[in-house]
N, C-alpha and C positions, 0 to 999 in steps of 0.2 A: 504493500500500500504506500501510496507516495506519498511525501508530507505535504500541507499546505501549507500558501503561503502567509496566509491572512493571521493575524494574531490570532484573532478570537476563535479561528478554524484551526488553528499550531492548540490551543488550550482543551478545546473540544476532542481533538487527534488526541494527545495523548492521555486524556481522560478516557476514552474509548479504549487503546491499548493497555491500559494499564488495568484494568478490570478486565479486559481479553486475554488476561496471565492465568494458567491453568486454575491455579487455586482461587484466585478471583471469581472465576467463571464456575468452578464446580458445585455444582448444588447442593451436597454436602456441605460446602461452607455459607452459604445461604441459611441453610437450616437451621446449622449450628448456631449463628447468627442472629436466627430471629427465635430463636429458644434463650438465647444468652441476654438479649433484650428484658423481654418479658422481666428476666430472673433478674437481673440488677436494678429495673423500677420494681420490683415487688420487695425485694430487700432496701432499697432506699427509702421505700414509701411504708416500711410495714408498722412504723408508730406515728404516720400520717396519712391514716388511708380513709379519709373520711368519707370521700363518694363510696369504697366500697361499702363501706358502714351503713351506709345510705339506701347501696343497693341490699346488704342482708338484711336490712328495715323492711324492704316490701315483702320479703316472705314471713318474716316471723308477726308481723303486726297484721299482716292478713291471713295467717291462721289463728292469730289471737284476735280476730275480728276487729283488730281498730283500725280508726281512720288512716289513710296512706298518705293523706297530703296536706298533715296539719304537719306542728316541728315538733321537735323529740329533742329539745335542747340538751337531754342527760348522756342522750348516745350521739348526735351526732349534729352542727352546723349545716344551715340551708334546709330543703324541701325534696322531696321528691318527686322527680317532672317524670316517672315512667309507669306503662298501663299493670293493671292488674295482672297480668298473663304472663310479664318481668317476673312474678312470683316463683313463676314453673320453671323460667329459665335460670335466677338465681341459686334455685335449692339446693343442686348437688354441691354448690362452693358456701353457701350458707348453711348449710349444716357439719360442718369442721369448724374447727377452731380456727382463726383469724390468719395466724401464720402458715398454715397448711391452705386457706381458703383463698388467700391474697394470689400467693404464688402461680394456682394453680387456676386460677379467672383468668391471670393475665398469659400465661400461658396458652388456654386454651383460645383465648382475643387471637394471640399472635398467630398460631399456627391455623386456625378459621381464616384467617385474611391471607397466608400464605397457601392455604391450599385453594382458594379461590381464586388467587393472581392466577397458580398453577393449571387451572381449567380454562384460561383465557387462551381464542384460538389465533395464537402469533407465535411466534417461533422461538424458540428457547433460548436462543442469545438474547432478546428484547425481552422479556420476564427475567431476567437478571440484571438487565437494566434497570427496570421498576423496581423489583426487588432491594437494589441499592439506594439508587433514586429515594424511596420511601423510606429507609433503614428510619433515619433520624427523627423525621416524622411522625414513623409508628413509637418510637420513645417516647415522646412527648405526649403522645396520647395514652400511653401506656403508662405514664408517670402519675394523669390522674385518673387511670384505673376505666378507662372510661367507653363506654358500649358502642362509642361511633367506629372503634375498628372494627368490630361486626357490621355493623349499619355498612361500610366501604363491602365487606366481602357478599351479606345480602343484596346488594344493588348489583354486584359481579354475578353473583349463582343467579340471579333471576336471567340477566342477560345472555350466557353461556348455557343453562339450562332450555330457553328458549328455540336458541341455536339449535340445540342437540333435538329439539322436539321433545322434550321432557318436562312437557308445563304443568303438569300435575306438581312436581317438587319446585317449577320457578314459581310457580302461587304458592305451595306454602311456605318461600321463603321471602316472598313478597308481602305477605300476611305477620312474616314472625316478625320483619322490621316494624310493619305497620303496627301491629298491638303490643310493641316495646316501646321507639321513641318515636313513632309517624312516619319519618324519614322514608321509611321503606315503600313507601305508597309512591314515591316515583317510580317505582319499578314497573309501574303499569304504562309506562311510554312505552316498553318495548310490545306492546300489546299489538301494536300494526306488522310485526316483525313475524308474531306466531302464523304456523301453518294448520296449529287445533284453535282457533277462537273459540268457539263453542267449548272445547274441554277446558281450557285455558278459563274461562268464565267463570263457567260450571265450579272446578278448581277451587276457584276465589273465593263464593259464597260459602262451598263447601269450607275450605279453612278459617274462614270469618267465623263464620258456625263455632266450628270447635275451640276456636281459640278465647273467641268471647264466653263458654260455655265452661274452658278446662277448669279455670280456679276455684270453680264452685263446687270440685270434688275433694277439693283440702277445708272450703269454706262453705258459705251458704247464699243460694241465689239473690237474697233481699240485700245480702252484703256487699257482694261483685257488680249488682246492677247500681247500687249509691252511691260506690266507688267509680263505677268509669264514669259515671253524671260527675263527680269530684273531680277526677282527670282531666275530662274537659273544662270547668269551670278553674281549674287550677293553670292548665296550659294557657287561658285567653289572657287570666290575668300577669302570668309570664310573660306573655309577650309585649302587655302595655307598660311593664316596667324594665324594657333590657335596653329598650330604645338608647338611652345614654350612658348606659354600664359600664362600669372600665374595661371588666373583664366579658362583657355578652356582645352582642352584635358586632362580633366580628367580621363583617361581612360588607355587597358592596351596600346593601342597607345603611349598616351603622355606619360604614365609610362616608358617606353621602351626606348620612344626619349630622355625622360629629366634625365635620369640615365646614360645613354649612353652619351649625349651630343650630339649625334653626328648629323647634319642636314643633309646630303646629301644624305643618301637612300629614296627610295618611302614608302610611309605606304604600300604600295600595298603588301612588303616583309611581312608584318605583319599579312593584311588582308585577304589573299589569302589563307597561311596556315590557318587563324581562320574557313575561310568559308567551308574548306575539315574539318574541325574537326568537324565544326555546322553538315554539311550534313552526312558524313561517319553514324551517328546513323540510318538514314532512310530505310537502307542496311536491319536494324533487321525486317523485314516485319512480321513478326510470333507475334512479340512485339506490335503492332498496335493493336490489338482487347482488348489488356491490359490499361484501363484506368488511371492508375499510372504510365504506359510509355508517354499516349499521354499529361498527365500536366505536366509530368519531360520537355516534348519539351515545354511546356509552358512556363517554369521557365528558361528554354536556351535561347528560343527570349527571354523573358526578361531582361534575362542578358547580351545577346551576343549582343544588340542593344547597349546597354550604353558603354562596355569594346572597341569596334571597331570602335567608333564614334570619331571624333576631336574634334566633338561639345559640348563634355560631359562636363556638368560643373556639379559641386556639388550637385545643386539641380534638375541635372536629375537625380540622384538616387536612388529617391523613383522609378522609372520605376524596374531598377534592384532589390533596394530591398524587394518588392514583391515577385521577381523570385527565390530569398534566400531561404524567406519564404516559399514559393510554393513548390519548391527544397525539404525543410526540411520537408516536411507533406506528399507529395504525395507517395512515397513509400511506400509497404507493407511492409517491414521487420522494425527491430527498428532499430534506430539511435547506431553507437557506441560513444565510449567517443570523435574518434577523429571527428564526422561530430558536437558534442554539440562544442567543442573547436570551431572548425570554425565560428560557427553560434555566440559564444560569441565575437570570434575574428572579426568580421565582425562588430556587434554592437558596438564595443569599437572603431574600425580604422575606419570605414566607416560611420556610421552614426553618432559618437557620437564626432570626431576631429572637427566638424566646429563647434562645441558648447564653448561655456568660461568654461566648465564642464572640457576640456579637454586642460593637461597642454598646457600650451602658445607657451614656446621655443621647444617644442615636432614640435607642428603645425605648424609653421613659417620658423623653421629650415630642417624639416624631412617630414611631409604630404604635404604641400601645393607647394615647390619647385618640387616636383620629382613624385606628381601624386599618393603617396601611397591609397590613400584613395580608389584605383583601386584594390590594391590588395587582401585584402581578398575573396572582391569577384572574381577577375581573378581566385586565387584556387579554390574556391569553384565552377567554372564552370568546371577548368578540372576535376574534382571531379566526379561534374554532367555526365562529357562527360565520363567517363571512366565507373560509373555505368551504362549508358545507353548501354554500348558497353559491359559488364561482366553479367549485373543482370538479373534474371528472374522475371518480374512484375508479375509474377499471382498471386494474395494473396492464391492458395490455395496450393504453393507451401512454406507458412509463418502461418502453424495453430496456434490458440492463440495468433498471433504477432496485427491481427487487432482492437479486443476487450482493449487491451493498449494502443494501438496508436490514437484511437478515441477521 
């Protein structure tokens, strides 16, 4: 491979090669990797693990029938923003003891999100790029213990399941986002993509069913139904208070709000426009038979969940930065200098500001007031959104460009 000559392509080259070194590349060390993760934020965090506290709150307090989204100041800071049905999925790590339960949550986050990259269909040298790509990312999320690494891998299994025609399990992993933290209810963009609609449907309601119905087999149905009334009544008022949060609306929302100042429009002004710019690409029908168009739409729910949410805090951005990744691999043609710029610009402001790596008074003064840490990725979606609406996905309109990109 010849060098280039451009700096920013000389930085790119040898980043490329330098991860193209056997043990770099070997999956093996991937793995080990994102098990060695997990383990040093669960031993960092294990006498500050409050969210998980939080989360072994929803199972024991709704088998001892009480309320799920009042505060519990003895055991544990803040509220509970996740559905009843969170009860079923915490139990096996809520019923051990703390130091055994931490470990093995985040553990099991990390390798859920790694065996879903894994089912992503691009080629193995680019799933080692994500892989890396996201290492940092899934830390930070991993630091506060937190469900959005699943929410990244269910929004992956719905799309790769669909693929494969296997939409009996893309709904109910479309469902287990949804009656955990909502999130997962993007998953039904890919719904133009299935070749079963009708099972795919069917599916849905049918896992809606059980999932609203499971916790009323540890509890009781007058209990589970007051509670997801409480769910909702608890989420609306979440959202009308994160608007100016230091640490919520991460996103291009809060970015938007807290640059502006200004509190009195709706997000709706925001959100409205984003959701005609999400949809406008589905218009390209000819584009669907093109597997590079249908994960570029992977990489858009992934992004476009995090940038439009109030709820966004820092460490739900391993969900979007996947969609980066995704974003940066799926396409046929090569990358130019300015999609490498991004992808570096995005690592440096987004993943890499909450770290001590990056200066102090940069962070405190510039990222964390004003929500920057939204934007590389906010361009990098209109980016997304504009190639989806100019480019032609068929690799055999890209000869020579696939055997490089590989």
């Amino acid at each position: 491979m010849l060098q280039p000559k451009n700096l920013l392509m000389k930085v790119w080259y040898h980043i490329k090669v330098f991860f193209n070194k056997p043990f770099f590349s070997d999956r093996r060390t991937l793995y080990g990797l994102w098990l060695l993760l997990p383990l040093i934020a669960g031993i960092t965090k294990l006498m500050q693990c409050n969210n998980f506290l939080i989360f072994r709150g929803v199972f024991h307090h709704l088998i001892a029938r009480l309320p799920l989204y009042v505060s519990y100041p003895a055991e544990y800071f803040d509220l509970n923003h996740y559905g009843p049905f969170f009860s079923l999925v915490i139990a096996p790590f809520a019923a051990v003891p703390i130091w055994v339960g931490l470990p093995a949550w985040l553990i099991g986050l990390s390798l859920f999100l790694y065996w879903a990259i894994s089912t992503l269909p691009i080629s193995n040298r680019k799933q080692i790029y994500i892989y890396w790509f996201c290492a940092h990312e899934l830390l930070t999320a991993l630091f506060m213990q937190q469900f959005n690494v699943a929410i990244a891998a269910v929004i992956i299994l719905a799309f790769t399941l669909i693929e494969r025609e296997k939409d009996f399990w893309a709904a109910f992993f479309i469902l287990l986002g949804t009656f955990t933290k909502l999130y997962g209810i993007v998953g039904l963009a890919f719904f133009f993509f299935s070749k079963h609609k009708l099972k795919f449907t069917v599916s849905c309601f049918a896992w809606a069913a059980f999932m609203f119905l499971a916790p009323m087999l540890i509890s009781s149905p007058d209990y589970v139904v007051s509670q997801y009334v409480a769910w909702f009544e608890e989420l609306v008022l979440k959202n009308d208070g994160n608007n100016f949060a230091l640490m919520q609306n991460i996103s291009l929302l809060g970015m938007i709000r807290k640059i502006s100042g200004c509190a009195t429009y709706s997000n709706l002004w925001v959100i409205i426009p984003g959701l005609i710019i999400f949809f406008v690409p589905y218009f390209r029908l000819g584009q669907y038979k093109h597997l590079a168009f249908r994960e570029t739409l992977l990489a858009s729910v992934l992004i476009f969940v995090v940038l439009f949410s109030t709820g966004s805090e820092s460490s739900t951005y391993i969900i979007a930065f996947v969609g980066v990744a995704v974003w940066y691999w799926a396409v046929p043609w090569k990358r130019s200098k300015w999609d490498i710029a991004l992808m570096i610009f995005a690592f440096l402001i987004t993943s890499m500001s909450p770290s001590d790596l990056f200066p102090r008074c940069i962070r405190e003064n510039y990222i964390i007031p004003y929500a920057l840490k939204a934007l590389p990725v906010a361009v990098i979606w209109f980016q997304l959104w504009y190639e989806m609406l100019t480019k032609n996905y068929d690799e055999k309109s890209y000869p020579g460009v696939k055997s490089s990109m590989c």
